[in-house]
N, C-alpha and C positions, 0 to 999 in steps of 0.2 A: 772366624771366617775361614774358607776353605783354602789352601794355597793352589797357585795354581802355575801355569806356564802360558806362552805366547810360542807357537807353532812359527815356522817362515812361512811364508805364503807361499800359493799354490805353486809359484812358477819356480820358484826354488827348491821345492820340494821336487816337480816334476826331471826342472830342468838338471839340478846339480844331484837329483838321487839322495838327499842329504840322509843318511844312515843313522847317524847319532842320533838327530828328531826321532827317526823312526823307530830306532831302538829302546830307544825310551816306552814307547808304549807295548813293547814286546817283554820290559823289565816287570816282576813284579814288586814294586814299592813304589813311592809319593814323589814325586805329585801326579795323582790319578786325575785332577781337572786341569783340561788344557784347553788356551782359546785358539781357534785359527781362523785366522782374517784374509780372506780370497779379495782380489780384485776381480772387477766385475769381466773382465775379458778371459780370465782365467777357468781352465777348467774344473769342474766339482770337485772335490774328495770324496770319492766316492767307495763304497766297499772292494767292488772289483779291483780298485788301484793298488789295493793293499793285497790283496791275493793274488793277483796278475803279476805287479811290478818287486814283489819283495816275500820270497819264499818263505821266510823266516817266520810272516803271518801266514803263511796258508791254514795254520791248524786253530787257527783262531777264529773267535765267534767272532762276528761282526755285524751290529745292525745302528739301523737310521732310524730316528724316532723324531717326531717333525714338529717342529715349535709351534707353525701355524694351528696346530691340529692339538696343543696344549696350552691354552690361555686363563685356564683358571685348576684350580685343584683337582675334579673331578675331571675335567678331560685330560691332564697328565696321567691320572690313574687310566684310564681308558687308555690311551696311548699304548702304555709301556705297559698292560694285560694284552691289547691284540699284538703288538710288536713280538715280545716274548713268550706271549700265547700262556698265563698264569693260566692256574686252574681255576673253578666256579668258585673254592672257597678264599680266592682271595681277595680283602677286605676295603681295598682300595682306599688306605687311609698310610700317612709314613711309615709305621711300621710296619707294617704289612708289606709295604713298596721294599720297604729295607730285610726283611724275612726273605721276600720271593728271589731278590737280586741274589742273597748268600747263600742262596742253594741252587741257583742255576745250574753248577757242576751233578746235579742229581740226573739231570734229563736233557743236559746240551753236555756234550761231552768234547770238549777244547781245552786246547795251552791258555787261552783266556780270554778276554771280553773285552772289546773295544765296544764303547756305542757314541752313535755319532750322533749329536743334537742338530737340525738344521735349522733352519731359521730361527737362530737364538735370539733375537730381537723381538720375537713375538711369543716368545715362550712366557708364561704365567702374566701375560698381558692385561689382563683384567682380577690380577693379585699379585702383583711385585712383591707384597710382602712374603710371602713364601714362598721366594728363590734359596731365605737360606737354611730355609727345612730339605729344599731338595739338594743344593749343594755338601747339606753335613749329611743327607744321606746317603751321597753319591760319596763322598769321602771316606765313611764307614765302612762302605762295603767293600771301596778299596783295602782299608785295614783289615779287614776280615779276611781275604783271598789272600793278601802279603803273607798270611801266618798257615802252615800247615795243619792240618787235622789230621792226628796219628793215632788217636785213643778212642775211636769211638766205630769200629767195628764196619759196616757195609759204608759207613758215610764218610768213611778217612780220603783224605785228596793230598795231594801235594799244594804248596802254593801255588797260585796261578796271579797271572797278570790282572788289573780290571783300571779299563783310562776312559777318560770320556772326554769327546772333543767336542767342542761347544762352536757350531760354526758361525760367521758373519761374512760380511762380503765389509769392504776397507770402508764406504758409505757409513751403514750401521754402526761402524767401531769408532765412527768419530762422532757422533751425534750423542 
């Protein structure tokens, strides 16, 4: 099973700036799965928060891929090909998912990769059982991006960050 962390909630986040949370996802090494639990009065997490309020991500990717809109296998593969926009040959199967993520640095060019899950409650809804195909493949690609590529000529990168924050509102996280 993947390891993973508990985020402070939004207003703490907002309110106190908390750095260290945030630095975390600016690091590259484990644990690249993170949960964050909003209360419902609170505002989103949203990518602009992270570009706007904390320069340190400016240079980083950042996207939102939408739980409601991944309830079974095939619509997660769909998701995360329009979100990151794969190309026609990719295969929409875990591996493939896990291929496309560890070359992103080929054609998005950032310090690194946040993607943010939203409605993680509804994510793989209609196949629970493979949340933890996608969690060890979200975990993989973190270990993949932790390691530098130095030998392999147009495709060498340095290590780069890759976190994923899996969101809920406090409702959800108690059910």
């Amino acid at each position: 099973m993947a390891a993973y962390t508990i985020l402070p909630t939004t207003t703490q986040v907002f309110k106190k700036l908390n750095k260290l949370n945030l630095l975390r996802l600016a690091a590259a090494g484990p644990p690249y799965l993170h949960i964050h639990i909003e209360g419902a009065e609170e505002q989103q997490l949203v990518p602009s928060f992270f570009y706007h309020a904390h320069s340190y991500l400016a240079d980083y990717d950042i996207r939102v891929v939408r739980g409601r809109k991944m309830h079974n296998v095939q619509a997660l593969m769909n998701e995360f090909g329009a979100v990151f926009q794969f190309s026609d040959i990719f295969g929409e199967n875990w591996h493939a998912l896990k291929d496309c993520l560890t070359s992103m640095y080929e054609y998005i060019n950032s310090q690194g990769y946040i993607i943010i899950i939203d409605q993680t409650p509804e994510l793989l809804l209609h196949d629970k059982s493979q949340i933890q195909w996608l969690l060890a493949v979200l975990n993989e690609v973190g270990d993949e991006y932790r390691k530098a590529i130095i030998d392999n000529d147009q495709y060498n990168r340095p290590c780069k960050a890759f976190h994923v924050l899996f969101r809920c509102n406090v409702d959800d996280f108690q059910k």
